[in-house]
C-alpha positions in Angstrom: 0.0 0.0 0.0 1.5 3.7 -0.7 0.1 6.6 1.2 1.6 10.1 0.9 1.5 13.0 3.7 3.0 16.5 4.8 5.5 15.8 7.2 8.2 17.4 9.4 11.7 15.2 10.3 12.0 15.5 13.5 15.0 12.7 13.6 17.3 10.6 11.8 20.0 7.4 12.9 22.1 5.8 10.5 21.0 1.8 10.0 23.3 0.2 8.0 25.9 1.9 5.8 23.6 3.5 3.0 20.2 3.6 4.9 18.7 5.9 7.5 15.5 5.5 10.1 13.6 8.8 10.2 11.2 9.6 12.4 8.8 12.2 11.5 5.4 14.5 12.7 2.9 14.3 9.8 -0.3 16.2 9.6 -2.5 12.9 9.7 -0.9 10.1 11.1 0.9 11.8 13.8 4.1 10.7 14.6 5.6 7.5 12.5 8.8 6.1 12.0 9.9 5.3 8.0 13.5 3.7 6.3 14.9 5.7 4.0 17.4 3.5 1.6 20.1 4.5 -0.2 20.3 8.2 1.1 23.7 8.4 3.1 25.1 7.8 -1.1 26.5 10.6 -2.6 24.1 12.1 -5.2 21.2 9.8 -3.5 17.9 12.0 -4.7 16.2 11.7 -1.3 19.1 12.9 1.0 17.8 16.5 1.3 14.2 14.1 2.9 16.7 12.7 5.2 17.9 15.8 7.2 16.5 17.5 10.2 13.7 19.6 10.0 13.1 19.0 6.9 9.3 19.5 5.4 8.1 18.3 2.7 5.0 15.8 1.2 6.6 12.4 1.7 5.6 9.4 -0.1 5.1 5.9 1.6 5.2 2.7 0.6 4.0 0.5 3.6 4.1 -3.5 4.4 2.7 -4.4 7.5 3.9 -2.3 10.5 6.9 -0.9 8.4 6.8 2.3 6.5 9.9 3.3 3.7 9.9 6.7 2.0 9.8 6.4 -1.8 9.8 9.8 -2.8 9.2 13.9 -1.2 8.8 17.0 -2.6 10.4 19.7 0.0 8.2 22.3 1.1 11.5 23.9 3.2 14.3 23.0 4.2 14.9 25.8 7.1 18.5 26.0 5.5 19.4 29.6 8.2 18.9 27.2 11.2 22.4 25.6 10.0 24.3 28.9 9.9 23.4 29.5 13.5 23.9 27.5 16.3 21.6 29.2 18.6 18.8 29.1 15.7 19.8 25.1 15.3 19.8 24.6 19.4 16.6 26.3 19.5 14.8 24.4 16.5 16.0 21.0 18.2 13.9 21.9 20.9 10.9 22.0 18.7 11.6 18.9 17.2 12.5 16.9 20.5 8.5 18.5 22.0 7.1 17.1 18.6 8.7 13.9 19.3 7.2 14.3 22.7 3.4 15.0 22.4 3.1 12.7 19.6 2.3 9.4 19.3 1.3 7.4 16.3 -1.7 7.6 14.8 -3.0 11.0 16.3 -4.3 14.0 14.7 -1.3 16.0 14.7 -2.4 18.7 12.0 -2.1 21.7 14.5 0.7 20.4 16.1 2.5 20.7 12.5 1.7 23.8 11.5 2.5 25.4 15.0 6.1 23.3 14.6 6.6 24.8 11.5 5.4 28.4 12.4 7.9 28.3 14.7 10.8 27.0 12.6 10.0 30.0 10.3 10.3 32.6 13.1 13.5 30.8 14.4 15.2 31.2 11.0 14.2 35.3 11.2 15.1 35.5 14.7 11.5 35.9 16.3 12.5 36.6 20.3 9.3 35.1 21.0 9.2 31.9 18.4 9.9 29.3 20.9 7.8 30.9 24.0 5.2 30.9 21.3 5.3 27.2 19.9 5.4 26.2 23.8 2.5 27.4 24.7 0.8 25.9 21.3 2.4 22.3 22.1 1.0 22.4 25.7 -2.1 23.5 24.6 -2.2 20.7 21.7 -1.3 18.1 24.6 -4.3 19.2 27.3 -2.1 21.6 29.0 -3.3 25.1 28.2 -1.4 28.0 29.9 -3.8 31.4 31.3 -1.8 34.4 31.4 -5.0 37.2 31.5 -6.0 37.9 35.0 -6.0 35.9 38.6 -8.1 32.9 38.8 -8.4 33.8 42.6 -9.6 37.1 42.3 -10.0 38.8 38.8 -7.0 40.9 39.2 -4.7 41.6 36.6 -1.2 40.2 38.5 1.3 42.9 38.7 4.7 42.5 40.6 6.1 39.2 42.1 3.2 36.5 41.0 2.8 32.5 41.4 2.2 30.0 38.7 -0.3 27.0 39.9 1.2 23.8 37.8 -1.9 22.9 38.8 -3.9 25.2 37.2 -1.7 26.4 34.4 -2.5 29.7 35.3 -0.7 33.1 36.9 -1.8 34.2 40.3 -1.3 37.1 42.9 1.7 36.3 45.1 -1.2 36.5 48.5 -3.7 34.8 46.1 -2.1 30.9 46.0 1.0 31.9 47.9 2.2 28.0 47.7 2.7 28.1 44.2 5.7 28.5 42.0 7.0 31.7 42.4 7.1 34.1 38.7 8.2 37.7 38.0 6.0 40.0 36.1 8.6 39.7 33.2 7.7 36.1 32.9 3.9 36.9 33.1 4.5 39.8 30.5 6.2 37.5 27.9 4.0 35.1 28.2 1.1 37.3 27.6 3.4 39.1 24.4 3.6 35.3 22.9 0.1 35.1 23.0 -0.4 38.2 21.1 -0.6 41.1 23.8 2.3 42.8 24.5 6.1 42.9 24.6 8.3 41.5 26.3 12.0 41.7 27.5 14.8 39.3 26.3 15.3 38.6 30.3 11.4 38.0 30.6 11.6 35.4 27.5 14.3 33.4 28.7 12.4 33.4 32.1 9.4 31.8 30.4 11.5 29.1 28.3 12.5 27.9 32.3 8.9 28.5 33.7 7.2 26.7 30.3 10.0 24.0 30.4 9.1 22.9 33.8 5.7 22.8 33.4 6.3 20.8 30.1 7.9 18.6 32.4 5.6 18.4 35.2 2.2 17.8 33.0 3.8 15.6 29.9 6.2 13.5 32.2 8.9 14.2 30.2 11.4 16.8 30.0 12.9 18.5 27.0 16.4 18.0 27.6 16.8 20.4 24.6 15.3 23.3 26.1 18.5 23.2 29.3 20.7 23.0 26.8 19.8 26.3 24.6 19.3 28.1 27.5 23.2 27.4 28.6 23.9 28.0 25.1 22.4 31.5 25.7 24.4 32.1 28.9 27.8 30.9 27.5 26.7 33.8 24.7 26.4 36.0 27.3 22.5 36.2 27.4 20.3 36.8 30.4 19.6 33.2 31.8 
């Protein structure tokens, strides 16, 4: 049987000496693993469908349980995330919360176009690209984040704040004063991601940590990635 879908790479290993096993977010199947044959030979036609981040409609042919690309017709190829290494740290993160949240056979749609979104602002240098695609991956797993006004008492939280893991939402410090404690620069970016607002560079990095832990916490897994771009932003010299 061949089948043929949009899909996003989110990984590749090597199997054998010519082959590679991808694994990839598509917009229908959600998450599925595929052999690609042949493409670690020079001049193979498919070894642009092998590389990271790669999107494009990729072509199946399928036996049984096991999936092998035939053909793909790139969409992008995010080619400025490799002349970058804070862009390509930042996009692995993307791909290792893909990886994540989705399992096979979901509806993943959203998920891919939120993934993708976000490996377009990456490539431009969006501040926000990352807090952004967060939020839309916990939201797309069950685990919405509220950033408008206190769930405890219809304030708008100003100052030193808590964030309920619980709730997924920001509260008054006197409000739920056992939660996690958050600055107003980590509300404010937040709240700029999801289209009110600015926010600082410091605030950002603040809600990559806050986000990342809650990631954490609610999935069950953490994004390993996300620890290491933000000590690639403070070896650089950023606020972290």
């Amino acid at each position: 049987m061949e089948f043929k879908t949009d899909a996003l790479l989110l990984r590749a290993v090597d199997y054998g000496e010519y082959d590679k096993i991808v694994t990839l977010l598509t917009a229908d199947r959600g998450k599925i693993a595929a052999a690609m044959k042949g493409v670690k030979k020079a001049g193979a036609k498919l070894r642009f469908a092998a590389q990271p981040f790669c999107f494009a409609e990729y072509v199946f042919a399928a036996r049984g349980s096991r999936n092998t690309v035939t053909s793909a017709s790139l969409y992008d190829g995010f080619f400025p995330l490799g002349e970058d290494v804070t862009r390509l740290y930042a996009a692995a993160v993307v791909a290792d919360v893909c990886d994540k949240v989705a399992l096979e056979g979901m509806q993943t749609g959203e998920l891919l176009v939120s993934a993708v979104s976000a490996l377009e602002g990456i490539c431009a240098d969006e501040p926000l690209a990352l807090v952004r695609f967060l939020l839309a991956a916990l939201a797309f797993a069950g685990y919405p984040v509220e950033a408008d006004r206190c769930p405890a008492c219809g304030k708008r939280p100003s100052g030193r704040m808590r964030f309920s893991f619980s709730d997924g939402a920001f509260f008054c410090s006197d409000c739920l004063p056992d939660a996690v404690p958050a600055s107003e620069s980590t509300y404010r970016a937040v709240r700029a991601a999801l289209g009110e607002g600015e926010a600082t560079e410091d605030g950002i990095v603040r809600a990559l940590r806050l986000l990342g832990a809650y990631f954490a916490r609610q999935v069950g897994a953490e994004p390993g990635t996300l620890g290491d771009y933000l000590r690639l932003l403070r070896s650089d010299g950023q606020t972290a």
